[in-house]
Structure formats: structure tokens, C-alpha cells
SENU-476975 format. One record per residue (C-alpha): x negated, y, z negated. Coordinates in nm, 2 decimals. Example, Ala and Ser with C-alpha at 12.3 -4.5 7.8 and 13.67 -1.06 7.14 Angstrom:
residues 2
R    east   north      up
R   -1.23   -0.45   -0.78
R   -1.37   -0.11   -0.71
//
This chain:
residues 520
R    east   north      up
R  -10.91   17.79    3.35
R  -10.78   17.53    3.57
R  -10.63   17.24    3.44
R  -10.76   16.89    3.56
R  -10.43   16.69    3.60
R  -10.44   16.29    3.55
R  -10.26   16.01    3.56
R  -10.23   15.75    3.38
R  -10.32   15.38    3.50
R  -10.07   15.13    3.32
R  -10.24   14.91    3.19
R  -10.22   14.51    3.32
R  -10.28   14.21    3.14
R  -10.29   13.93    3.39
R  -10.13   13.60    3.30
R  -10.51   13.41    3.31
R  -10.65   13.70    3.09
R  -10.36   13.65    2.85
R  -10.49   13.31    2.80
R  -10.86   13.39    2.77
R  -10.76   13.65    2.50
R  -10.53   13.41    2.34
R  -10.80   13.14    2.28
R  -11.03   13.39    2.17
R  -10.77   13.49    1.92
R  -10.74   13.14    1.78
R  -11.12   13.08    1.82
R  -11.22   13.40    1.58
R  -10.93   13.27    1.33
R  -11.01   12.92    1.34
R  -11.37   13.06    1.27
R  -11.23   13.29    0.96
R  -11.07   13.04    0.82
R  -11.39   12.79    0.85
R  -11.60   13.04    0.67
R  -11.35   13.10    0.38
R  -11.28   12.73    0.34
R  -11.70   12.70    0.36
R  -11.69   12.98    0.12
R  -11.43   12.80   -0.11
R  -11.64   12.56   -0.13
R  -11.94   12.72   -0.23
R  -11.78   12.85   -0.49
R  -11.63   12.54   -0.62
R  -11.93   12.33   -0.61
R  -12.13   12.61   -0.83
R  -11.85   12.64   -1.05
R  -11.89   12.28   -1.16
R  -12.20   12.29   -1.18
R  -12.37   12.19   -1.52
R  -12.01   12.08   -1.59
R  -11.94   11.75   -1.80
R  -11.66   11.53   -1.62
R  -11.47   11.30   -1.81
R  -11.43   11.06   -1.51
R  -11.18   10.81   -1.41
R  -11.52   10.56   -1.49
R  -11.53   10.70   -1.83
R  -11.17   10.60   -1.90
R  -11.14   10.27   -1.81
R  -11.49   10.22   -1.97
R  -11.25   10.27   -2.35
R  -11.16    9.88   -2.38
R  -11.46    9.73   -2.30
R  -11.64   10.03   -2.56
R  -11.40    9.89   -2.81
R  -11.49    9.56   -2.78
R  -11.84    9.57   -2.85
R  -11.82    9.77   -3.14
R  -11.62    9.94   -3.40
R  -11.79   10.24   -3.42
R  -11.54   10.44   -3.26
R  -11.22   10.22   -3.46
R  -11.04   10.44   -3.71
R  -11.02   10.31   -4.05
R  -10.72   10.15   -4.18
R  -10.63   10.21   -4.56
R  -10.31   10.04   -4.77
R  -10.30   10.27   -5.06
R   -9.94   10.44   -5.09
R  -10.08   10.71   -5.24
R  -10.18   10.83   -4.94
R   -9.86   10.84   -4.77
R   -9.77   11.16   -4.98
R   -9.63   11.49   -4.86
R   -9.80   11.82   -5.04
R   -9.63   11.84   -5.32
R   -9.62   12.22   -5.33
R   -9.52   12.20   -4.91
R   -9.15   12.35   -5.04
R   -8.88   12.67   -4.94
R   -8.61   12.76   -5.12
R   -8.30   12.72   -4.91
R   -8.06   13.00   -5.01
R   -7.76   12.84   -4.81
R   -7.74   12.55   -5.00
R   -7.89   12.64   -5.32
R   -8.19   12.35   -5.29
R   -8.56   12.34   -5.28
R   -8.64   12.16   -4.90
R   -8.96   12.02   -4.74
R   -9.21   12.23   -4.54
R   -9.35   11.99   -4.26
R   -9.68   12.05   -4.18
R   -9.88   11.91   -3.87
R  -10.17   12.05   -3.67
R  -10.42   12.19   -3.94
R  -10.75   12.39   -3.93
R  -10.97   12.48   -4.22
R  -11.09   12.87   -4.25
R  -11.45   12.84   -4.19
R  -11.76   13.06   -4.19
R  -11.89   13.20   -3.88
R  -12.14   12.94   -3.85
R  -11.83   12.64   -3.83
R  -11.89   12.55   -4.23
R  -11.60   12.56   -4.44
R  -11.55   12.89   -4.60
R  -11.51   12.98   -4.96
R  -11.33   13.23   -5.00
R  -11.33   13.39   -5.38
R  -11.33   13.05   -5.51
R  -11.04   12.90   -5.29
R  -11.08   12.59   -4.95
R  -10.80   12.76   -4.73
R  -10.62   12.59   -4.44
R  -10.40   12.68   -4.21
R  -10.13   12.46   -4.05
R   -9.82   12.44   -3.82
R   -9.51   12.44   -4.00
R   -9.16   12.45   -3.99
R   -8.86   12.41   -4.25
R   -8.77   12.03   -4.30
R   -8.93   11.90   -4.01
R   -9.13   11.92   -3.69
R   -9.00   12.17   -3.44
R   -9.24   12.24   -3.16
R   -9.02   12.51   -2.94
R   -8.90   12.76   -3.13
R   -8.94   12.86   -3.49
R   -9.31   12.70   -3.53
R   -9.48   12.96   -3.78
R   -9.86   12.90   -3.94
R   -9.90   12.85   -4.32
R  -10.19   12.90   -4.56
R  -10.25   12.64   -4.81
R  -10.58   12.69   -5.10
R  -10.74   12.48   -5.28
R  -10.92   12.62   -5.62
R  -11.25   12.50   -5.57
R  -11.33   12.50   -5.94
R  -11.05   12.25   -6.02
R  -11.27   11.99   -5.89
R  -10.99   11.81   -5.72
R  -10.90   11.68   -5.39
R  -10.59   11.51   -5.39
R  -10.29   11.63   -5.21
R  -10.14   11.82   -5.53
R  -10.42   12.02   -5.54
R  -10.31   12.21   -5.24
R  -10.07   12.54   -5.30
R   -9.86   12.61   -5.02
R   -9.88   12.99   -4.99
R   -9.58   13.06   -4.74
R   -9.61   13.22   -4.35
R   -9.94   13.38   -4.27
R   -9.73   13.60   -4.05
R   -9.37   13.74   -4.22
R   -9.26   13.86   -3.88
R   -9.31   13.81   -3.52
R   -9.61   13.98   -3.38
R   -9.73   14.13   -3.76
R   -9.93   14.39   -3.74
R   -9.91   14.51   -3.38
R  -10.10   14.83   -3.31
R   -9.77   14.92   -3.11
R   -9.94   14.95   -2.76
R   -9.79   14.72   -2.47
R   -9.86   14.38   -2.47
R   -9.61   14.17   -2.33
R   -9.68   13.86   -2.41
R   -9.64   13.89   -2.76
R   -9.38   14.08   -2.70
R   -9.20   13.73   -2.62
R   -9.38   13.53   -2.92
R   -9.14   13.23   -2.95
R   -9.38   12.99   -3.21
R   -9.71   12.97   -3.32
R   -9.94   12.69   -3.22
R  -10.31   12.58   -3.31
R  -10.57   12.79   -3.32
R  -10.89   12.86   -3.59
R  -10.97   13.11   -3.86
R  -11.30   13.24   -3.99
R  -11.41   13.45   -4.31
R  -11.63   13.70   -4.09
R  -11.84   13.79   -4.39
R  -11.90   13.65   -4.77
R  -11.71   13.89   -4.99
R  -11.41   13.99   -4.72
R  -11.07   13.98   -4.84
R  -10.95   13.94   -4.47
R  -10.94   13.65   -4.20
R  -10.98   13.69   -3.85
R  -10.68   13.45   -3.69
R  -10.69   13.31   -3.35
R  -10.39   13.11   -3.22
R  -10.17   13.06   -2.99
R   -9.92   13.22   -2.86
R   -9.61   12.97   -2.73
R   -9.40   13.18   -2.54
R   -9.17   12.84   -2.49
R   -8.84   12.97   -2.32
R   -8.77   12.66   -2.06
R   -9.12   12.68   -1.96
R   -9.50   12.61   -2.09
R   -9.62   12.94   -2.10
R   -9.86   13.02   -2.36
R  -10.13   13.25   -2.43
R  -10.46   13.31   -2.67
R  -10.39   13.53   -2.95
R  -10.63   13.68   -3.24
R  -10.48   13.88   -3.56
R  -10.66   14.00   -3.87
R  -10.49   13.91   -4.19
R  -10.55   13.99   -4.56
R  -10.53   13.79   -4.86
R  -10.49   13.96   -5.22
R  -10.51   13.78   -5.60
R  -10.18   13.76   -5.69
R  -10.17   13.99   -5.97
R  -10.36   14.21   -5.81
R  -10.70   14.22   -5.99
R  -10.82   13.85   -6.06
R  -10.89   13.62   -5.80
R  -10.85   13.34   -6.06
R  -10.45   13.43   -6.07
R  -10.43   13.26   -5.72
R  -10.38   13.42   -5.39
R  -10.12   13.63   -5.20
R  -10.10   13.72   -4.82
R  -10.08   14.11   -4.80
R   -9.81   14.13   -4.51
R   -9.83   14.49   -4.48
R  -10.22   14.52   -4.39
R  -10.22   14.23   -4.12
R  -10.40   14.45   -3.81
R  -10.52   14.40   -3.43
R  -10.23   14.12   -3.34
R  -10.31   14.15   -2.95
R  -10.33   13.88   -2.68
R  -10.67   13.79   -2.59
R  -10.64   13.58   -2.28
R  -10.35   13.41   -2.00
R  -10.59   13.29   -1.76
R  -10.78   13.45   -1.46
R  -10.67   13.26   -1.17
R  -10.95   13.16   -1.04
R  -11.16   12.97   -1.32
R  -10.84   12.85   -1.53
R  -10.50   12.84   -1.42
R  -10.23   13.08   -1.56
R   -9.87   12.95   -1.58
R   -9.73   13.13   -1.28
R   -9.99   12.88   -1.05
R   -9.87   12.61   -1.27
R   -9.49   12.63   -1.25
R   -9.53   12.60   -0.88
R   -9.64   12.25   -0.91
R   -9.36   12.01   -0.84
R   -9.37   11.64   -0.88
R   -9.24   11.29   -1.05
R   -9.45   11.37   -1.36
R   -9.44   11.71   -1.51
R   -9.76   11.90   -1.50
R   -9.87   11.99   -1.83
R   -9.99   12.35   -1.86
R  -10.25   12.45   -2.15
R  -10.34   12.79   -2.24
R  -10.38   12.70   -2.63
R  -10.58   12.63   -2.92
R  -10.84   12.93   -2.98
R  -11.17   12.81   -3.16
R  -11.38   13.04   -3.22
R  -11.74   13.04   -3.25
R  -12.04   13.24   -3.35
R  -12.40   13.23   -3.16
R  -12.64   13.45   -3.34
R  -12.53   13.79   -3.26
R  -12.26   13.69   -2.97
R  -11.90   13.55   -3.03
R  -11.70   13.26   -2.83
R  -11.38   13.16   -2.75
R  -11.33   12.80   -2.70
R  -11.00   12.69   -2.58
R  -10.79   12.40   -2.40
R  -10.66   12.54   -2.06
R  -10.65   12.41   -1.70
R  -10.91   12.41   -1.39
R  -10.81   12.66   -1.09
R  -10.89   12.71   -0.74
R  -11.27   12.86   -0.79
R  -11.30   12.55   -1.05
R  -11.16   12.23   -0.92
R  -10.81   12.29   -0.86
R  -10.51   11.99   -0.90
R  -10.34   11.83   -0.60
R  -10.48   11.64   -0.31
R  -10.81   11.76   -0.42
R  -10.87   11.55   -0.69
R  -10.92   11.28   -0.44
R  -11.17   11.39   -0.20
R  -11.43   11.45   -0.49
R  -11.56   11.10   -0.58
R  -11.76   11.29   -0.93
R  -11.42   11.30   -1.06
R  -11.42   10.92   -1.08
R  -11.78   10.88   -1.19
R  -11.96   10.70   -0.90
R  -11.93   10.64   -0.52
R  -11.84   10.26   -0.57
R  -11.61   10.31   -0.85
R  -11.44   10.60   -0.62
R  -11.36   10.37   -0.32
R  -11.21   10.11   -0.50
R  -11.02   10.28   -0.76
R  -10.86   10.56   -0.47
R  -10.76   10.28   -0.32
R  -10.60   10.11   -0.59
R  -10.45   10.45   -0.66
R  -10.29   10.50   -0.31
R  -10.16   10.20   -0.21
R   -9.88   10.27   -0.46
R   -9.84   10.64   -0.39
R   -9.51   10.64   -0.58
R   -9.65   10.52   -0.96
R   -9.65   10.75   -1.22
R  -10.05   10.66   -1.21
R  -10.05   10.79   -0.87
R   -9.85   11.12   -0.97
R  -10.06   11.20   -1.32
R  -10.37   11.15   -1.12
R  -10.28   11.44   -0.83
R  -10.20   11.65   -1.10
R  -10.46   11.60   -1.37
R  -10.70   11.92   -1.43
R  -10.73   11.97   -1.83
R  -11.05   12.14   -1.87
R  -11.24   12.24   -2.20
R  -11.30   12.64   -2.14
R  -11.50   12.94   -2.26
R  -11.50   13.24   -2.30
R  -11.76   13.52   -2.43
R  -11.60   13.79   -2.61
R  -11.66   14.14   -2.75
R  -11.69   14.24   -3.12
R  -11.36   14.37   -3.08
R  -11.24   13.98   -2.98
R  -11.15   14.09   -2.63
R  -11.29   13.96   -2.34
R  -11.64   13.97   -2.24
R  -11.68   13.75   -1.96
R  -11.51   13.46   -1.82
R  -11.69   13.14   -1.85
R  -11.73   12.86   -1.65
R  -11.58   12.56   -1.83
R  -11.76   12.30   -2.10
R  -11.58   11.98   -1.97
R  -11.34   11.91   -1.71
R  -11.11   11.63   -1.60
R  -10.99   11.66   -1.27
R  -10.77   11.30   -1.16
R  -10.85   11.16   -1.54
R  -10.60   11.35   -1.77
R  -10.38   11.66   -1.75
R  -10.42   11.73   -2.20
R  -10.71   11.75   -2.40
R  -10.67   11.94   -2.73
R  -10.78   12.13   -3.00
R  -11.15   12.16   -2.85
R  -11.40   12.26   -3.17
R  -11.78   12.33   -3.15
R  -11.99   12.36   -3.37
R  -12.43   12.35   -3.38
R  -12.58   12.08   -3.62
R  -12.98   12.02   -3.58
R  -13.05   12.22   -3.28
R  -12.75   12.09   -3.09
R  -12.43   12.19   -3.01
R  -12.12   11.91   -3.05
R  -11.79   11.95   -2.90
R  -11.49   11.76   -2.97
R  -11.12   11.77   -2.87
R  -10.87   11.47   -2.89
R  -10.57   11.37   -2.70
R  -10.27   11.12   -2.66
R  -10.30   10.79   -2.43
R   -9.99   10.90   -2.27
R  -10.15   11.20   -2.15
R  -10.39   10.99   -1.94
R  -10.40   10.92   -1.57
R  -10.34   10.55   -1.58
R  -10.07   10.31   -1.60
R  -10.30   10.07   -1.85
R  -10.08   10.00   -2.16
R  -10.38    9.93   -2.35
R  -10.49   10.31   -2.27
R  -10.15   10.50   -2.28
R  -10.02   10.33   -2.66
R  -10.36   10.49   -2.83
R  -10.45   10.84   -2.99
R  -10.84   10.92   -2.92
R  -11.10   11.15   -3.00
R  -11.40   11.23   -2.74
R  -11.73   11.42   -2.80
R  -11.98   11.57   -2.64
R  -12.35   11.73   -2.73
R  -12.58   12.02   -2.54
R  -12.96   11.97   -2.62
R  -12.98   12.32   -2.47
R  -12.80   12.54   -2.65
R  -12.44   12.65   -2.69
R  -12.40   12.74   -2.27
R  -12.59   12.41   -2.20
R  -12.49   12.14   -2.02
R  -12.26   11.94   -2.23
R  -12.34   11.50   -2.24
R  -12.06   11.23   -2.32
R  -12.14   11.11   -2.69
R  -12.19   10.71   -2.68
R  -12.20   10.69   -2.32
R  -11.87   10.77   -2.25
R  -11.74   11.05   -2.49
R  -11.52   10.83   -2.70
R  -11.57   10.89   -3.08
R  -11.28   10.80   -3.22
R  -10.98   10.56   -3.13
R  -10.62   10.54   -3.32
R  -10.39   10.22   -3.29
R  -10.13   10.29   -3.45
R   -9.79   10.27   -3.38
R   -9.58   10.65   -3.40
R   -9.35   10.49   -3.62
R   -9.64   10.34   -3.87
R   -9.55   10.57   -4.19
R   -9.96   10.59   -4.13
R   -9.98   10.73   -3.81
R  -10.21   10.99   -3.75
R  -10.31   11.24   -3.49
R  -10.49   11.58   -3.41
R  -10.83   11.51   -3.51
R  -11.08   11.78   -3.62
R  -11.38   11.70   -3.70
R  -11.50   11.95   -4.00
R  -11.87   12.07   -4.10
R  -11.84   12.04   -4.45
R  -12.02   12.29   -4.70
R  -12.26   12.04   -4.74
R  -12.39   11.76   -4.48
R  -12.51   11.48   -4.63
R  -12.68   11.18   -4.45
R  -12.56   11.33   -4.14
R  -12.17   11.31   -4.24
R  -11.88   11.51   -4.12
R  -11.53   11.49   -4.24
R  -11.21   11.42   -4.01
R  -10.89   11.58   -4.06
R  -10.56   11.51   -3.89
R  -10.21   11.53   -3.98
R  -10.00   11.20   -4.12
R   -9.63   11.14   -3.93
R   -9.61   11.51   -3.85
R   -9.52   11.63   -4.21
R   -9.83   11.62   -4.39
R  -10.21   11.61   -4.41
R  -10.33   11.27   -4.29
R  -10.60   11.11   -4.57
R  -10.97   11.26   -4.40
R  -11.22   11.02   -4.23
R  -11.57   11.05   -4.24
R  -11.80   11.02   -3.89
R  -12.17   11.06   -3.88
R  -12.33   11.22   -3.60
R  -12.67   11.17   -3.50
R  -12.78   11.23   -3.16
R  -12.60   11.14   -2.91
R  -12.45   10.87   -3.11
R  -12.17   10.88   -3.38
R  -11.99   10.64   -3.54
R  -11.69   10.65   -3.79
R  -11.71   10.52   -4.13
R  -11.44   10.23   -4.21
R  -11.48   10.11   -4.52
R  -11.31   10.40   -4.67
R  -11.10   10.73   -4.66
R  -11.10   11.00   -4.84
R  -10.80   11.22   -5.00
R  -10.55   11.36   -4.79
R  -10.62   11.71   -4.61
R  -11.01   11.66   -4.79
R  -11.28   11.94   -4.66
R  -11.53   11.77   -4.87
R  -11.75   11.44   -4.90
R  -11.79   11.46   -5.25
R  -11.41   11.36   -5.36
R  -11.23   11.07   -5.41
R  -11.26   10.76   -5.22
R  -11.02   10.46   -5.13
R  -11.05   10.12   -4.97
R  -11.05   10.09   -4.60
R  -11.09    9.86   -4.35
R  -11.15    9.87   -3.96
R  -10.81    9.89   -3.77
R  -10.71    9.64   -3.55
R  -10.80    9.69   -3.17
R  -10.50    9.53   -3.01
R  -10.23    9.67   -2.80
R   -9.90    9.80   -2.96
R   -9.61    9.94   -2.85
R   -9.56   10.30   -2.93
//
């Protein structure tokens, strides 16, 4: 067989041709990256869709809200009595031989799986933040259990018995498989506990996870724990938390990346103003046969992301007038902290659907977000009362986007209601979500913050009780707020004990607080 012989033809790319192909080149990448961006933006826009905002509108809407009613005003009581720490609230310092002070803040009642409080074998339980003689909130922050004997008929602040740490040691009852995040458990932060079922002797825990260390991260956390009498047999002897039989501590969830932010995407935010990260405070919540996580995180790029974006999407401000004019406002002072806070803000109110092993399920899109408004809104709860579903979470005026003084020196609560079920579409309460507005100065001995509102065991004329904590060492005397529609309004002609679960207690004198400025 002969063999053909050929050769070769360089080949030759002619200067004009170089060009042609050159273009082409940019032309098929300028095209890519039009269709991704187009993409993105499909993507986005669905995301938010059936998504409350709290806008920019919504904000600035709080003074005038205030002004034509007190609805929304806390109530203001004078009775020293309810200035007391928890009696009970005490360790037993073994360096100097004395009995010190147990600060307690942040608090959540152990519920039922329907949102009611629980009673378990004839105790109220709550859990709180702690630390020994007062607040910490980097390192060292461990949850306590308090109970309250239910047939003791009392409600005052002595009737709670501080139990000691639901968790001995760091990461209790591990199963031992990896799991680094908990592996790097610094404190414990906020979170909610239910009974599961009527006659269980053990509480599924969610919380969070503050892996603190010169940075925000943080990350949902669940735990089952036990509780025992305390001699053993008779419930009536009080209660004991069985260290050796807590189970399934495992992390639950960081963030996806796309939907909510994790902390890697938020640590590479730089700016005047700090950009507050949330991966924290894990309510959960039970929908017929299918379990919930509610939680306080941050939007991300398939959601809304932060930065320049918040000011190309006028929904974030409320309406297309209001957008103009504030943006304006905003930018021709591009170096205010308003201006800074604003590019940064992306708090969002999330979901997520778990399994009955409390891992994740599916990723949900989230219930509120508030993109340009503010960068913190906390302790999200949710609970369904007469066919609808009511969401609440409260925050700090310093947390807002706005250099208003009026705005930043105030606590607040904000609500919101589905009429269409627990994966509705969630509505501002009032108009514009506020339900609850604190004046008070930090350094009041009466100052007050992390609202919850709490289904009591029994709802009566459509009243709920308010818990908070008191100057960051003790339960904070409980409010009452009654909810009807899409309307609530808080009750300020009295209080009821500190830390109180129930309507039924002890009342005292209040009176509207006063709605002008201070200086915090």
C-alpha cells in the first residue's frame, strides 16, 4: 500500500479576520453575560414575590402612626416592685466563697407545638440567656431553664426557680459525627423550645449557635434535652435537667448562598458602618403534619442582595414618588451614616421547612424582607390565631436606615398577618407593621427590650401576653396586646407580673408612655 504524503498548510489568520473574530468574541460574551444578568433577574424578581417589604415608606410612616394614636405606645408603670431581679437567678461562686447574680436577658417560654405555652408535669418553663453577674454577649453566653409550679397559683418574680444551664458543656450531647460549626460553639443565643408531645419528659431546643471569635458568624442549632423530678419519682419535688441524656445537638442551617446570606459573603462587605450579619434566633413552628423553621438571617443574591442594589428597586422604598425623592435625599450626602446603613441593609425574616428529624427540607423563600430599610430584625415568632397566621419580630432604632433621632433613640415591635395560610403572603399589621413602640432611655432602671409576643394557655377577648427582658438582668413585667385582624393594639392601663405567661395573674397600674424623643 502506497502511502499518500501531505503537507501541511500553516494556517493564517489575517490581521482584518483577527478583528472580525475578535468582535465576535466580545459580541457572544457581551451576549452571555446579558442573558445571565436577564437571568439574575428573573430569578430575583420571583424570589420576592409574595414577599412583605418593610419599606423605607413604612419607616418614616412610625411618628406620624404615633401621633394619632397610642395603640402601638408601651405602657409605663411606677411600681418598684417591678424593678426586681429573680430572686432564685443565683451561683455559688467558689472563688470567693459568695452567692452572685445570674443575669438573664433574651427569654422564650417552652411552648406546645401549636405556639401555646406548654405545661409540662405541672411546671411554666422558660428558657433565657444568661451569664454569671452580668450581660456578656461574646463569649460565655449559656441558656438557663427557669419553672414555675403551676399549682402555686402565683406569678410574681419569686415564683420562678432558676434551674442552672440547660447545657453542662459545650455541644452536650453530640452524636460524635463531624459538624464543625459546633465544633467552634463560643455562646448560646436565642432561639425556642417546644414540648413535642403531652406527657414527654424531653424538649426539643433550637438556638443559636454564636460562633463569635472577631467575627459574626452564627449558625441554627436544634438539641433534645431531658428534664427529670428531682428525686427521681415525683414531679411535685421540682425539676432537674438530666445532662447525660441530652441527644441530636447538630447544626441545622448556615445559609445557602443564594436565598440568605452566609457569613463568608457577609465578611466581604466593607464600609463606614459595619454590616450586621444574622444567622440566629430559631422559632420553630408546627403546621398540621409539617414542621418550620423561622429564623432572622439576611437576603442574598437570588433574593435581593445588599449594595448598590438597594437603590435601583424603588419597592424597597414603598412607592415610585416616595423613591425619587427620598434616593435623592439619600445621595446627595453619600458620606452619612444614613447613606452607608441604607447600601447595606438586607435583614430578612426567613423559612425554612424541615424534616421530622429537624434537618432541612427545603429552603424557603423569605416571610419579610428589608432591603435599604434596616440591616436587624430579631427574634421573628409565628404563631396561627383564628385562621390566620401572625408574625412578629422587634428591633433597635439604631439598627434602622435613617439618621432621624426620633427613629434611632426607640425600641419597636412590628407585625405582620397571612389570611392564606402559614406560606401566604404576609400583610403589615396597622398599615405599616408597627405594633409596639418603647421610649425609654437604656439607662431608665425600666428599660425594656426583646419583645415576644406569647399565646397564652388561654386567649381571652383576643389577648396575648408580651414578654421582654428589664435592663438586661431580669424578666421585664409582661404587657398585654390584643390582636384582631389586621389591627392590634397594646393595653396601657396596666402590666402584669414580671416574666408572666398568663392573663390571669396579678395586675398593676399603668399608664401610656410618653411619645417624645430622648436621648439614649
Amino acid at each position: 500500500m502506497q502511502h499518500r504524503h501531505t503537507t501541511k498548510k500553516k494556517f493564517h489568520l489575517s490581521k482584518r479576520n483577527f478583528w472580525i473574530l475578535f468582535v465576535l468574541f466580545l459580541l457572544i460574551a457581551a451576549a452571555a453575560g446579558f442573558g445571565y444578568q436577564h437571568r439574575h433577574r428573573i430569578r430575583v424578581a420571583y424570589n420576592q414575590l409574595g414577599v412583605a417589604k418593610f419599606t423605607r415608606a413604612d419607616m418614616t410612616s412610625v411618628q406620624s402612626s404615633m401621633t394619632k394614636s397610642n395603640n402601638q405606645r408601651s405602657p409605663q408603670f411606677t411600681e418598684n416592685k417591678l424593678l426586681s431581679d429573680v430572686p432564685s437567678s443565683r451561683y455559688y461562686d467558689t472563688k470567693t466563697g459568695q452567692w452572685d447574680k445570674v443575669a438573664v436577658w433574651d427569654s422564650w417560654p417552652v411552648t406546645k407545638p401549636d405556639g401555646t405555652v406548654a405545661n409540662f408535669h405541672g411546671y411554666r418553663l422558660v428558657m433565657g440567656l444568661t451569664s454569671k453577674g452580668q450581660r456578656v454577649d461574646v463569649n460565655g453566653v449559656k441558656i438557663g431553664l427557669y419553672a414555675q409550679k403551676i399549682s402555686d397559683n402565683e406569678s410574681d418574680i419569686s415564683s420562678w426557680q432558676y434551674l442552672g444551664d440547660v447545657f453542662e458543656t459545650s455541644g452536650e450531647g453530640h452524636s460524635g459525627k463531624k459538624d464543625e460549626y459546633l465544633d467552634m460553639l463560643k455562646s448560646e443565643w436565642s432561639g425556642s423550645t417546644t414540648m413535642m408531645h403531652e406527657n414527654d419528659t424531653t424538649l426539643r431546643v433550637f438556638y443559636t449557635n454564636a460562633i463569635v471569635n472577631g467575627n459574626q458568624a452564627q449558625a441554627l442549632t436544634t438539641a433534645k434535652v431531658q428534664l427529670d423530678p428531682a428525686d427521681g419519682f415525683d414531679w411535685n419535688s421540682g425539676l432537674t435537667i438530666n445532662h447525660e441524656k441530652a441527644s441530636d445537638h447538630k447544626t441545622v442551617f448556615v445559609g445557602d448562598g443564594k436565598i440568605y446570606e452566609t457569613y463568608d459573603q457577609a465578611a466581604k462587605n466593607k464600609g463606614k458602618v459595619e454590616d450586621s450579619f444574622a444567622m440566629r434566633d430559631p422559632h420553630f413552628v408546627v403546621d398540621g403534619d409539617k414542621y418550620y423553621l423561622t429564623f432572622e438571617g439576611n437576603t442574598a443574591r437570588d433574593s435581593g442582595e445588599q449594595g448598590a442594589a438597594n437603590f435601583k428597586n424603588y419597592s424597597y422604598f414603598g412607592n415610585y414618588s416616595f423613591y425619587k425623592k427620598d434616593l435623592n435625599r439619600i445621595k446627595s450626602n453619600v458620606n452619612s451614616n444614613e447613606y452607608d446603613r441604607a447600601y447595606q441593609a438586607n435583614a430578612a425574616l426567613g423559612k425554612l421547612e424541615l424534616n421530622k428529624d429537624f434537618t432541612v427540607k427545603k429552603v424557603m423563600k423569605p416571610m419579610v424582607t428589608a432591603n435599604a430599610t434596616l440591616d436587624i430584625m430579631e427574634r421573628p415568632n409565628l404563631f396561627e390565631y383564628k385562621g390566620k397566621w401572625y408574625l412578629f419580630t422587634c428591633f433597635t432604632g439604631k439598627s434602622l436606615s435613617t439618621n432621624d433621632p426620633y427613629l434611632i433613640n426607640k425600641n419597636y415591635m412590628f407585625g405582620y398577618v397571612s389570611d392564606n395560610g402559614i406560606n401566604g403572603t404576609y400583610k403589615p399589621l396597622n398599615g405599616n407593621g408597627l405594633v409596639l413602640q418603647g421610649n425609654l432611655a437604656e439607662s431608665d432602671p425600666a428599660y425594656s427590650y426583646a419583645y415576644l409576643v406569647v399565646r397564652p394557655e388561654k386567649v381571652v377577648n383576643d389577648q396575648f401576653v408580651v414578654t421582654a427582658f428589664q435592663q438586661s438582668h431580669t424578666f421585664a413585667p409582661s404587657y398585654i396586646m390584643q390582636i384582631k385582624g389586621h389591627k392590634t393594639k397594646m393595653i396601657t392601663n396596666k402590666v402584669l407580673d414580671q416574666g408572666a405567661l398568663n392573663l390571669d395573674g396579678k395586675t398593676y397600674k399603668a399608664t401610656a408612655q410618653d411619645d417624645t424623643p430622648t436621648n439614649k
